[in-house]
N, C-alpha and C positions, 0 to 999 in steps of 0.2 A: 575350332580355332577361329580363323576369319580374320577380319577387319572391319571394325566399327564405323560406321558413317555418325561423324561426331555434328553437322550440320550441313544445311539443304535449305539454299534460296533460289527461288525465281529471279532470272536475269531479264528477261525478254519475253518476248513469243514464241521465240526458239529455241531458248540457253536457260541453262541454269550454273549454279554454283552448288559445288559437294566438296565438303571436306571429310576426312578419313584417317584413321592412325592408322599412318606404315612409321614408327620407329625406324626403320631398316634405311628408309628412300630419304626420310626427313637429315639423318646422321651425315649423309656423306651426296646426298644430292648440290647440282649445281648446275647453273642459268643455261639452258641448251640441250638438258638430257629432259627424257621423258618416264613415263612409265605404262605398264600394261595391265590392264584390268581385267578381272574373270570374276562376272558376277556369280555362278554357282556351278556345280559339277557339270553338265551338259553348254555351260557359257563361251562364248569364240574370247577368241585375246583380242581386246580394243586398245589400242594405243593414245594415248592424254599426255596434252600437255600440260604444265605444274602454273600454278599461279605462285606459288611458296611453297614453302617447304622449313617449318617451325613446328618446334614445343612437339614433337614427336608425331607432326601430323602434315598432310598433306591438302590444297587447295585446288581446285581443277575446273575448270569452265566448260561444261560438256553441251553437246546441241544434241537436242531431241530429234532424230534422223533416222538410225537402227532400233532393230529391234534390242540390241542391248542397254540403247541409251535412255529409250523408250520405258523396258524394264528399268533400268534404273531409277527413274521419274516418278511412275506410276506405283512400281512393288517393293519397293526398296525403303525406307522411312528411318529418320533420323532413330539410334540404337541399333539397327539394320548392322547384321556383318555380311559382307560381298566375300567371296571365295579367297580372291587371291589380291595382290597388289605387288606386282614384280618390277626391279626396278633400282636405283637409277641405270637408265640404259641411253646407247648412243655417247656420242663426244659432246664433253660441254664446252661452251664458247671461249676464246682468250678475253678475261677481263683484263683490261689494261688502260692507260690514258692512249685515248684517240683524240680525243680534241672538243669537238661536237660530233653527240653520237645521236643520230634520229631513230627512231623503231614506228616503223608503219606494219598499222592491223585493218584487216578488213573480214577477219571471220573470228571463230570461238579459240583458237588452236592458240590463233598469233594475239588474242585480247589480252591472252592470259601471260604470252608471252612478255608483250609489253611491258609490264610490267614487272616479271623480274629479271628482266634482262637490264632494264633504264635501273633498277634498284642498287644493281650490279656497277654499270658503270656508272652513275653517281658517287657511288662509296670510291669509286677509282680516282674521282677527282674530273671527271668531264660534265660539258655541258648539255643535257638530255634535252632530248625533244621527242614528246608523243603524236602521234596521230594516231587518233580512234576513229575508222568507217565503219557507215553502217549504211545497212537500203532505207531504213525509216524510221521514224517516231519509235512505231513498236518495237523493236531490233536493237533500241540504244538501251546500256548499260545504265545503274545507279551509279552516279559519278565516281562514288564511293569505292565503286570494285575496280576501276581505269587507274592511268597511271598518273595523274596530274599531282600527288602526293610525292612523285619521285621524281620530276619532270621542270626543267625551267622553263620550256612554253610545252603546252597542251594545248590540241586541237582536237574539236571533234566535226566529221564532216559527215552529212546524209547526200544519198543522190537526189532526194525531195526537196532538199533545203528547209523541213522541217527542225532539224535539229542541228545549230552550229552554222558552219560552213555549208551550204551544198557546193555538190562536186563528190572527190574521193582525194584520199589520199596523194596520188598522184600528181595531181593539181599542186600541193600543198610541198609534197618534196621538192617540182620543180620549181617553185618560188623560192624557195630557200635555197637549193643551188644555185639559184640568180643573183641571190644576194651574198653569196658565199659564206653562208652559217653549215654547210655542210660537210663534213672531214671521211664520216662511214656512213654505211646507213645498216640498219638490220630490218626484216619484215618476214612478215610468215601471212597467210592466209590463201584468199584466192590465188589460183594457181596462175590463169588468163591473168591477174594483176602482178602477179611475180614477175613473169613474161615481160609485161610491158614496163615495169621496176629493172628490171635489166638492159633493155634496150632504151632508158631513161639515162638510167646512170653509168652506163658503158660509154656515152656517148660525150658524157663528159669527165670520165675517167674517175668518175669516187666510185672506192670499194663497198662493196652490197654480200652483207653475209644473208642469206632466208632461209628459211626451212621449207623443205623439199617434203611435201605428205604423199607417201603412197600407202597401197595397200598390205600391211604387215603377216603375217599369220603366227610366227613365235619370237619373231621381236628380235634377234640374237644374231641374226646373219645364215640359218640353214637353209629355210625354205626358199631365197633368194626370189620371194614375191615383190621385194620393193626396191628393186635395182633399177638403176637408170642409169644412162651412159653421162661421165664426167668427164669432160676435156679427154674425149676421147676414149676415154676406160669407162667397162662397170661398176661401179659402187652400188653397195646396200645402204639404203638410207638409213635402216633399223642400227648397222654399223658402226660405216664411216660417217655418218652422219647425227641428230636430222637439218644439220645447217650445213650450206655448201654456199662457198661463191657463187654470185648468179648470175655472173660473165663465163662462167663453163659449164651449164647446165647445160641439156639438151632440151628445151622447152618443149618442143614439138612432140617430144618422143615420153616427154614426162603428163600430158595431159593427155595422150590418149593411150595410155596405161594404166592412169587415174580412172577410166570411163568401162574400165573393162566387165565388172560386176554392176553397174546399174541398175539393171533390168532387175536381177536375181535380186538386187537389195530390195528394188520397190516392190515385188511383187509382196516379199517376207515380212515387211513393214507396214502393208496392205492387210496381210493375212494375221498378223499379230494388232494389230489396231480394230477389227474386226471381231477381234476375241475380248478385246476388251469392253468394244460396245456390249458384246452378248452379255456380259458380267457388272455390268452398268458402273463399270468403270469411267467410263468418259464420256 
């Protein structure tokens, strides 16, 4: 059986883009849910988020980090079927008129996000606003795959200022709250910038939906690896989530739960890139 990898572009130095028929996820998927990947029998469950979700197929922005993602890049090839594709999972978001809706990304998760989350509340009748971060030159996206097709201002901001704006994100929200274009905001990526996306806009009271990334293992709520404390309760992000207000997260408590496999990812990531040299893969 499987799942067809129907297309596969280089995004960066770090990302790529893969698309995939899941019929199942594409039918009833919607802006805020995710889905879980298992490249072949002996493969862990990686959690991705959707860029789209059409024509009976699925779009996904992945960064070359694990070993699974790695495998994906390197052994996997357009015609390729991957194991499993499980999925829509998690709560998706309330689309509705908010008014002006901003979405700030600063990693692969929230790129992709952006964009169909702004798709979403555009069709609602609001006024979008993107911001794409990125560290550098290398690291920025073909404009093509961002959201500025869905977006009534698009930003792109490096911290080199080689590309767009330098600065981040950050910078750019709080301009716009100055000028009062801002009604919600949504964002997903670095988790230290979530943090500081909270303590930005808590302070002047606009609501902040993000996505909260932790470490999953079956996606579904059992293994309760991706809990975090929510206004004072546990929540599984795999769950109740993966978007939470981020005026009641526990920031503290969510990035050094984030940190916990580190070690064991680099060492695996080390030893599988190492196999590939042997194989003159890379």
């Amino acid at each position: 059986m499987g799942y067809k990898i129907t297309k596969k572009e280089n995004l960066s130095a770090i990302d790529f883009f893969m698309e995939v028929e899941a019929p199942h996820v594409a039918k009833s998927w919607k802006p805020g849910q995710f889905v879980v990947l298992i490249v072949d029998e002996k493969g862990e469950r990686v959690p991705m988020s959707v860029y789209y979700a059409e024509d009976g197929k699925i779009g996904m922005f992945i960064r070359r980090h694990g070993v699974t993602t790695f495998k994906l890049w390197y052994e996997n090839n357009v015609g390729d079927k991957i194991l499993s594709v499980a999925g829509p999972l998690g709560k998706p978001i309330e689309v509705k008129h908010y008014g002006n809706v901003v979405f700030a990304a600063d990693a692969v998760c929230a790129q992709a996000e952006c964009y169909a989350t702004l798709k979403a509340m555009k069709e609602a009748g609001n006024y979008t606003i993107a911001i794409h971060s990125f560290e550098n030159r290398d690291n920025v996206y073909p404009e093509r795959f961002l959201a500025k097709s869905v977006a009534d201002e698009f930003y792109i901001t490096t911290e080199d200022g080689s590309v767009g704006r330098k600065g981040h994100y950050l910078d750019v929200v709080k301009e716009l709250i100055e000028q009062d274009k801002v009604d919600i905001v949504f964002a997903g990526g670095k988790l230290g910038s979530l943090k500081k996306l909270a303590e930005l806009t808590g302070s002047y009271g606009i609501p902040t939906i993000v996505t909260v990334r932790q470490i999953m293992v079956d996606g579904t709520g059992m293994c309760g690896s991706c809990r975090i404390l929510y206004d004072g309760e546990v929540k599984f992000v795999c769950r109740d989530g993966p978007m939470f207000d981020a005026h009641k997260v526990d920031w503290d408590d969510v990035i050094k739960r984030d940190a916990r496999f580190v070690e064991q990812q680099n060492l695996a990531r080390e030893r599988y890139i190492a196999k590939l040299r042997e194989k003159g893969v890379i």
